[in-house]
C-alpha positions in Angstrom: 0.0 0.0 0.0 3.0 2.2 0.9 4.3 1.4 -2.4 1.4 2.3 -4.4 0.9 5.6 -2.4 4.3 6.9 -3.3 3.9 5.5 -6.7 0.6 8.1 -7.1 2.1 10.9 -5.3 5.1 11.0 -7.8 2.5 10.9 -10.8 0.6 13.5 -9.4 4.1 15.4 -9.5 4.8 14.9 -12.9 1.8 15.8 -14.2 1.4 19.0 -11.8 5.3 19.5 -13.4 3.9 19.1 -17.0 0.9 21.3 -16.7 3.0 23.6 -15.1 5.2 23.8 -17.9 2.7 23.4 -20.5 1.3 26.4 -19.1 3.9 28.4 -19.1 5.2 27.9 -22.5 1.4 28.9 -23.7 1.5 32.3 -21.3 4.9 33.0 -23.2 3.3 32.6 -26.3 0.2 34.3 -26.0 2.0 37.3 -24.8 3.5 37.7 -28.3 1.5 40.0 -30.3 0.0 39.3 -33.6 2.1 41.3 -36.5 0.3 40.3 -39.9 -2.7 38.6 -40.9 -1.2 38.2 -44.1 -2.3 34.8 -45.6 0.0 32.2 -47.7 2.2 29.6 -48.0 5.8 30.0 -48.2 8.7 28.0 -49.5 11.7 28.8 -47.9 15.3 26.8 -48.9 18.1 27.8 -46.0 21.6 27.0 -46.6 23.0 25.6 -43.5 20.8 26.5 -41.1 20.4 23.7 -38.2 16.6 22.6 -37.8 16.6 20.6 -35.3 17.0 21.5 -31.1 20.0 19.9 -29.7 23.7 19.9 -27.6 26.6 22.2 -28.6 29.3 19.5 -29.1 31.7 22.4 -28.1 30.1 24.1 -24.9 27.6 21.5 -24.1 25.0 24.2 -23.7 21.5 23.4 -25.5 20.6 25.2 -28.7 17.2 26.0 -29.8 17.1 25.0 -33.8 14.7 26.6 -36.1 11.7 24.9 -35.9 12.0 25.2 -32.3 11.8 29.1 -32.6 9.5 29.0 -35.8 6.6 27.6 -33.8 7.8 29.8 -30.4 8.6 33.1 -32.3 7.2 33.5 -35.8 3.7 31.4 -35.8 2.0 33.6 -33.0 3.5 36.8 -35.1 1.6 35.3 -38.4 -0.9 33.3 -38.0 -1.8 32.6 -41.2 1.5 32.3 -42.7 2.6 28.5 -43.3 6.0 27.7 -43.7 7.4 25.0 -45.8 11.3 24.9 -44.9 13.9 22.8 -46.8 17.5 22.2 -45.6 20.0 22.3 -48.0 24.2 21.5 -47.6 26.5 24.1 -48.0 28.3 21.2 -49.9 26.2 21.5 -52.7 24.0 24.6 -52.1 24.7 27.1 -55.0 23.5 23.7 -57.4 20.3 22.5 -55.5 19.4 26.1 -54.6 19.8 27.3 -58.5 17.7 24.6 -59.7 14.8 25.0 -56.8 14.9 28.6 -58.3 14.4 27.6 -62.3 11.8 25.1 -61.6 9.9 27.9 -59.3 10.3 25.5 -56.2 11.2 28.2 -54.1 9.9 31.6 -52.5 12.5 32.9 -50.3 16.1 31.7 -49.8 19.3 32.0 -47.5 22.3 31.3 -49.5 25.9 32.4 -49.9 26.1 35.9 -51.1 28.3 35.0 -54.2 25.6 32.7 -55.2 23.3 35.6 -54.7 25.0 38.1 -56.7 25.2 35.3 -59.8 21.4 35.0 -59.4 20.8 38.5 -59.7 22.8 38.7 -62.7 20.7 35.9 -63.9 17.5 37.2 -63.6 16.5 34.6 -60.8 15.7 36.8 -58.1 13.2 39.6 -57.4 14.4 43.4 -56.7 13.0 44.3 -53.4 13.0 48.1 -53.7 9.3 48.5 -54.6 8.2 46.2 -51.5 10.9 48.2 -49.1 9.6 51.7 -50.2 6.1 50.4 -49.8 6.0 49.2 -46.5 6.4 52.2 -43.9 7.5 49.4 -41.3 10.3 48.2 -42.7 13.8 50.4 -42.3 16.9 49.5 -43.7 18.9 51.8 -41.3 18.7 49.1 -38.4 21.4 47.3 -40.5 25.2 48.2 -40.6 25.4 50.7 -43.3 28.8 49.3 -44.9 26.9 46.1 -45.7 23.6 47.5 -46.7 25.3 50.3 -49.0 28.6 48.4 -50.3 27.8 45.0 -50.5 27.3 42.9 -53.8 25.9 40.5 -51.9 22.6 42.8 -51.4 22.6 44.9 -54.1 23.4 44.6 -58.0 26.8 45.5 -59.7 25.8 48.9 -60.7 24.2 49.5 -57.2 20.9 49.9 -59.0 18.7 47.5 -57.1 18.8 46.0 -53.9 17.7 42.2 -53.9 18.7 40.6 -50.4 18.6 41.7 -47.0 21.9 41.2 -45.4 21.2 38.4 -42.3 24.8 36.6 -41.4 28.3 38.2 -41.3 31.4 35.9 -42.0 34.2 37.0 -39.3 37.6 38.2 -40.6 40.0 39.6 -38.4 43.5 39.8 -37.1 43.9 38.2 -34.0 47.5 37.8 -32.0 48.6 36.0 -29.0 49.9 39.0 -26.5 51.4 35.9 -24.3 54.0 34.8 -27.3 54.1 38.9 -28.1 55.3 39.2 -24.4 57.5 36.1 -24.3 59.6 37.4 -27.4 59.8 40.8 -25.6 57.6 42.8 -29.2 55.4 45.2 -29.0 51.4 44.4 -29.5 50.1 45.1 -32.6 48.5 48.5 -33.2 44.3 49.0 -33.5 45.0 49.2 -36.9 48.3 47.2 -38.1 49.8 47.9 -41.5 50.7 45.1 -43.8 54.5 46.7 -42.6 54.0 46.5 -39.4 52.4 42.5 -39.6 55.5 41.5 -41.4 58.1 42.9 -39.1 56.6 41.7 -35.7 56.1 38.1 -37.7 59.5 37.9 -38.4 60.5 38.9 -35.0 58.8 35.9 -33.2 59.4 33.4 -36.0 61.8 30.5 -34.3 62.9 29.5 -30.7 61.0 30.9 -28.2 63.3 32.4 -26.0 61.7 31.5 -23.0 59.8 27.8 -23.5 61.9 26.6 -26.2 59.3 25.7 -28.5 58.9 26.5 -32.0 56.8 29.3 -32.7 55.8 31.1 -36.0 55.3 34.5 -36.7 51.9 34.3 -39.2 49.0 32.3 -40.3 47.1 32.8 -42.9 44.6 30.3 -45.2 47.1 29.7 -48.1 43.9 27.6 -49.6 41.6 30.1 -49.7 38.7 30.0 -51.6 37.9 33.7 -51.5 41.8 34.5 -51.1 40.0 36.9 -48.0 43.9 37.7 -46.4 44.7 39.1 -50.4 41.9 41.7 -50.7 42.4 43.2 -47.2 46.2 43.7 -48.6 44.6 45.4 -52.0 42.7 47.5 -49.3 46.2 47.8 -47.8 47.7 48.9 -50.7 45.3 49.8 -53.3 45.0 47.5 -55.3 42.0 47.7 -57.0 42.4 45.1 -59.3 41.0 47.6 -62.6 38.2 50.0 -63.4 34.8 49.1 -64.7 31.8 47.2 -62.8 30.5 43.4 -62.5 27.8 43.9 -64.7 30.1 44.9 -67.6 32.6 42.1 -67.6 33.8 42.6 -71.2 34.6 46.4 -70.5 36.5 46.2 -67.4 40.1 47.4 -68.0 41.8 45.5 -65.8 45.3 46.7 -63.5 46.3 43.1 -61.9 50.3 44.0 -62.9 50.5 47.0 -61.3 53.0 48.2 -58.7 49.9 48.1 -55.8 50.2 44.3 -57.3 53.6 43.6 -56.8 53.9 45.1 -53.6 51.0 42.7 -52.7 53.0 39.2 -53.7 56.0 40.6 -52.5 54.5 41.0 -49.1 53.2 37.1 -49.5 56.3 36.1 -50.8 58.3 37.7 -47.4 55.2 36.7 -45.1 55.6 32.9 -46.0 58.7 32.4 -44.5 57.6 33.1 -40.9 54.0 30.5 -41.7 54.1 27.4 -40.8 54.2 24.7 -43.8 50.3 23.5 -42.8 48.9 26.9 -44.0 49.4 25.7 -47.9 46.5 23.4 -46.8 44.2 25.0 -44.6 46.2 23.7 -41.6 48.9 24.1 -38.8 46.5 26.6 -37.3 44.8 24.3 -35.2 45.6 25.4 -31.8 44.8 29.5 -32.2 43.4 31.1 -29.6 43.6 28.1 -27.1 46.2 27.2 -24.7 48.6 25.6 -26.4 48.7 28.1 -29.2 52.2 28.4 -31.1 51.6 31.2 -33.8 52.1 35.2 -32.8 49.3 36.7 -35.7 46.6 34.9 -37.1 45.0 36.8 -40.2 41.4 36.6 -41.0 40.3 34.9 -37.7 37.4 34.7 -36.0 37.6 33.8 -32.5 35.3 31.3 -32.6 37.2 28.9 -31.2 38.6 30.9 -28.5 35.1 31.7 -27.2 33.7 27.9 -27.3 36.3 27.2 -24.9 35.7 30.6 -22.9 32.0 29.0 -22.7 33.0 25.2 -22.3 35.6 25.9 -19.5 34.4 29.4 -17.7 38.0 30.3 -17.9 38.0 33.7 -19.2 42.1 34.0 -19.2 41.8 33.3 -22.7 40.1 36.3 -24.0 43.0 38.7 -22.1 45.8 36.5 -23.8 44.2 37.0 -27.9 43.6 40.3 -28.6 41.6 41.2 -31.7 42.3 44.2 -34.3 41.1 45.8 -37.2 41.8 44.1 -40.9 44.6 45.8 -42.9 43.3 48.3 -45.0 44.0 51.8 -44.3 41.0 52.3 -42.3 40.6 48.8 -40.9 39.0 47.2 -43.8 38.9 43.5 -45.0 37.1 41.1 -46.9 33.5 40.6 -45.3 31.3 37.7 -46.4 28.2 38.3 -46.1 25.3 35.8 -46.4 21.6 37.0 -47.4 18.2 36.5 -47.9 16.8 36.7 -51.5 13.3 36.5 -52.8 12.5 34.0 -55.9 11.7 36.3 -58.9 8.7 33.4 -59.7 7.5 34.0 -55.9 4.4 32.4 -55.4 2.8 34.7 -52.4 4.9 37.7 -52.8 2.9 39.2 -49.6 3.5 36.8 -47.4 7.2 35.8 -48.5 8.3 39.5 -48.0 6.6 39.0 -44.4 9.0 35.8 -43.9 11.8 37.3 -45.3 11.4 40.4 -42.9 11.1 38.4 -40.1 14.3 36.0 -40.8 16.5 39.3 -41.3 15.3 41.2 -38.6 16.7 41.6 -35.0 14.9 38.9 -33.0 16.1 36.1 -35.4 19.5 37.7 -35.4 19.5 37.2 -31.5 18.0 33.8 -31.6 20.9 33.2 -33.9 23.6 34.4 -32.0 22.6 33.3 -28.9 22.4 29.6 -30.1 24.7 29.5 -33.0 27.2 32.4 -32.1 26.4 34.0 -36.1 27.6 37.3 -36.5 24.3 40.0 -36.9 24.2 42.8 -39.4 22.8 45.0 -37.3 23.9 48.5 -36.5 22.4 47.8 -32.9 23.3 44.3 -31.9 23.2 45.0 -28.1 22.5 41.4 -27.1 26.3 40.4 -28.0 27.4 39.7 -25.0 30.0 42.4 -23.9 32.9 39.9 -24.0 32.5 38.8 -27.1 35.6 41.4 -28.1 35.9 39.1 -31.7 32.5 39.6 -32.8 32.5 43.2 -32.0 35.5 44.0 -33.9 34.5 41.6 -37.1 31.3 44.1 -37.0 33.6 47.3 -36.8 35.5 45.8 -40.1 32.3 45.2 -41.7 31.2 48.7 -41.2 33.5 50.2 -43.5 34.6 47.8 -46.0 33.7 48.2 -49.4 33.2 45.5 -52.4 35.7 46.3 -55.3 36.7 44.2 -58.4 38.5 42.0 -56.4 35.8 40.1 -55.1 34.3 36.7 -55.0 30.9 37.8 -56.8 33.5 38.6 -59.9 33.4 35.6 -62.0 37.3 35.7 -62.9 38.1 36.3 -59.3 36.7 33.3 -58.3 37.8 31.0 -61.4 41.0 32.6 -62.3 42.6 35.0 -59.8 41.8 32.8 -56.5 44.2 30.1 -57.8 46.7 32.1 -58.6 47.0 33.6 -55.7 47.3 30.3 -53.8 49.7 29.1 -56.9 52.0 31.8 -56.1 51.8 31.6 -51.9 52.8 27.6 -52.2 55.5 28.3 -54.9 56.7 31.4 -52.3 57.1 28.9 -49.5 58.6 26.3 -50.8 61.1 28.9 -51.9 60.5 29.0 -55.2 58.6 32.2 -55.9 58.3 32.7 -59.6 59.5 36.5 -61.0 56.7 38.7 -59.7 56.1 41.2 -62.6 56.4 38.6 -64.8 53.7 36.1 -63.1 51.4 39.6 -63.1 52.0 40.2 -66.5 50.6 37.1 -67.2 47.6 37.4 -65.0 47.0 40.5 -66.9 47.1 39.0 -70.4 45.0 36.4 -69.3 42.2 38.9 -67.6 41.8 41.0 -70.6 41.6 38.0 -73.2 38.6 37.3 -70.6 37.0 39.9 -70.6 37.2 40.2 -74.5 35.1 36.7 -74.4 32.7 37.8 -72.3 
């Protein structure tokens, strides 16, 4: 009888426990206010977006995935808006996403903003100036103004027409280790280092250490990269801007890749490899940045991401006082900023209701919802719910601020197919010590950008 009693009492428990939290989940609900009663079904295709609720493998804190916060967040906004979501790889994005948009399976879309910018070009997309200047509650000045203005990834070539809404930054900035700065007896880098300045201090803590032993190296960089990000914050650097003309006149661009901006670009590669450690050809050797065990002074183009999953794993916060952050190399801090948008389908089925969606997914409370679970950089001029440590994501949103898209840019077509690999081409011959003749590799490059162009 005791047995049974105890047995009931705990049931009673759980289901008190249930109700209870049943009913508070509906009180939080309900106390969201309706924004539309705008009616219609929309098809919505996200590039990497996680769906599903579940554990950070790197904190062990519980995110909230999407459908989570559609059914908590955006269904007691709109009602009568139904969503149809569709998950797509980053792997193979820019193909499944291109063909949902030619067989009209799609309304709205997140995507990579190169894809985005190819789209446009296309024809595929919608311009979204007509439904911005008719809808008095919409206003663009809520987003970072470098991004909304300067971005290809938003608006067309000739700046004519603006087709996404910016809703994910990529993160590039310098970082550097002030413990191996201190250990070496240099000086930290400046709030806003020069390519000079970079080069000198790598080569100054490039060796021994004088004080473990270990071997340490003065740079990394991604020698791999596919949007050769570290290069355009040195044509910032330098200016370099690669020609004159615009992306939606390829065949008219008069192009300036062998200039003396150039050279003094792969000369600064050429030097900068010798203080890299031999991984960066692939993508690697940079493993232990911004943690512990960290054996590399300057890291270009980081993001700090790793440094503040073990800030949040650990609770140690020693970390964040040893890597400082900076601005990127150009002469006011600028860089190369990726930035990832949404776009509407120009064959959008209900246009009401998808401009409604895509509103919502760009706007402030899903760019909270995705910081706070996910850690993605927001666009958003006021992004006071970054948590005030979060030094890295701060700065990458300074950098973003006033960097501006130029020729030299992965929404140009020979950027991506030509210039990338030669780039990388040259940084591998450089650190394996043989660096071809600079001028003449340019020269090349040049000939080969203008025959290009004349095809086009």
């Amino acid at each position: 009888m005791k047995k049974f009693y105890l047995v009931f009492i705990a049931l009673i428990m759980l289901i008190t426990a249930a109700c209870s939290s049943t009913t508070s989940n509906e009180d939080e609900i309900s106390d969201v206010e309706v924004v539309s009663e705008v009616e219609g079904t929309v098809r919505v295709s996200l590039a990497g977006w996680q769906l599903e609720s579940g554990i950070d493998p790197i904190t062990g804190v519980e995110n909230m995935g999407l459908n989570e916060f559609i059914k908590k967040e955006f269904e007691p906004r709109y009602p009568n808006i139904k969503l149809e979501i569709y998950q797509v790889p980053w792997e193979n994005a820019q193909a499944k996403q291109t063909a949902m948009l030619k067989s009209g399976d799609v309304d709205v879309l997140y995507t990579g903003g190169a894809f985005a910018s190819q789209w446009q070009q296309q024809g595929l997309l919608r311009g979204l100036d007509d439904l911005m200047e008719n809808d008095s509650t919409f206003d663009p000045s809520i987003y970072l103004e470098g991004v909304w203005e300067n971005s290809y990834s938003t608006k067309s070539y000739d700046k004519s027409v603006h087709f996404g809404i910016p809703a994910i930054l990529g993160r590039r900035i310098i970082m550097y280790d002030k413990q191996l700065f201190d250990e070496w007896g240099v000086d930290y880098l400046s709030e806003n280092p020069t390519p000079e300045e970079v080069l000198e201090k790598a080569k100054a803590m490039t060796g021994k250490n004088p004080k473990t032993g270990e071997e340490n190296f003065g740079i990394w960089w991604d020698g791999k990269s596919l949007n050769a990000s570290s290069f355009v914050a040195l044509s910032h650097a330098f200016g370099a801007t690669g020609g004159e003309g615009t992306l939606n006149d390829l065949k008219n661009i008069k192009w300036n890749l062998n200039s003396p901006e150039m050279v003094k670009i792969f000369e600064w590669l050429k030097d900068a490899t010798k203080y890299a450690p031999p991984g960066m050809l692939n993508t690697q050797g940079n493993e232990n940045f911004g943690l512990e065990k960290n054996n590399i002074a300057i890291h270009l183009d980081a993001s700090g991401a790793s440094t503040m999953g073990e800030v949040k794993a650990s609770g140690n916060k020693e970390l964040l006082d040893r890597f400082e952050s900076t601005l990127n190399l150009g002469p006011n801090g600028e860089g190369w900023v990726a930035v990832d948008p949404f776009v509407m389908a120009k064959d959008v089925k209900s246009e009401e209701a998808s401009w409604e969606v895509l509103k919502f997914l760009t706007g402030p409370i899903t760019q909270e919802w995705n910081y706070v679970n996910f850690k993605n950089t927001p666009t958003l001029a006021d992004a006071s719910f970054v948590e005030e440590e979060d030094k890295y994501m701060k700065t990458a949103m300074e950098i973003a601020q006033i960097s501006k898209s130029s020729l030299l840019d992965e929404a140009n077509p020979f950027f991506g197919s030509e210039l990338v690999p030669a780039i990388n081409g040259f940084i591998s011959e450089a650190h394996n010590g043989d660096a071809p003749d600079i001028q003449s590799y340019l020269d090349d490059l040049q000939l080969r950008a203008e025959k290009w162009s004349a095809n086009q």
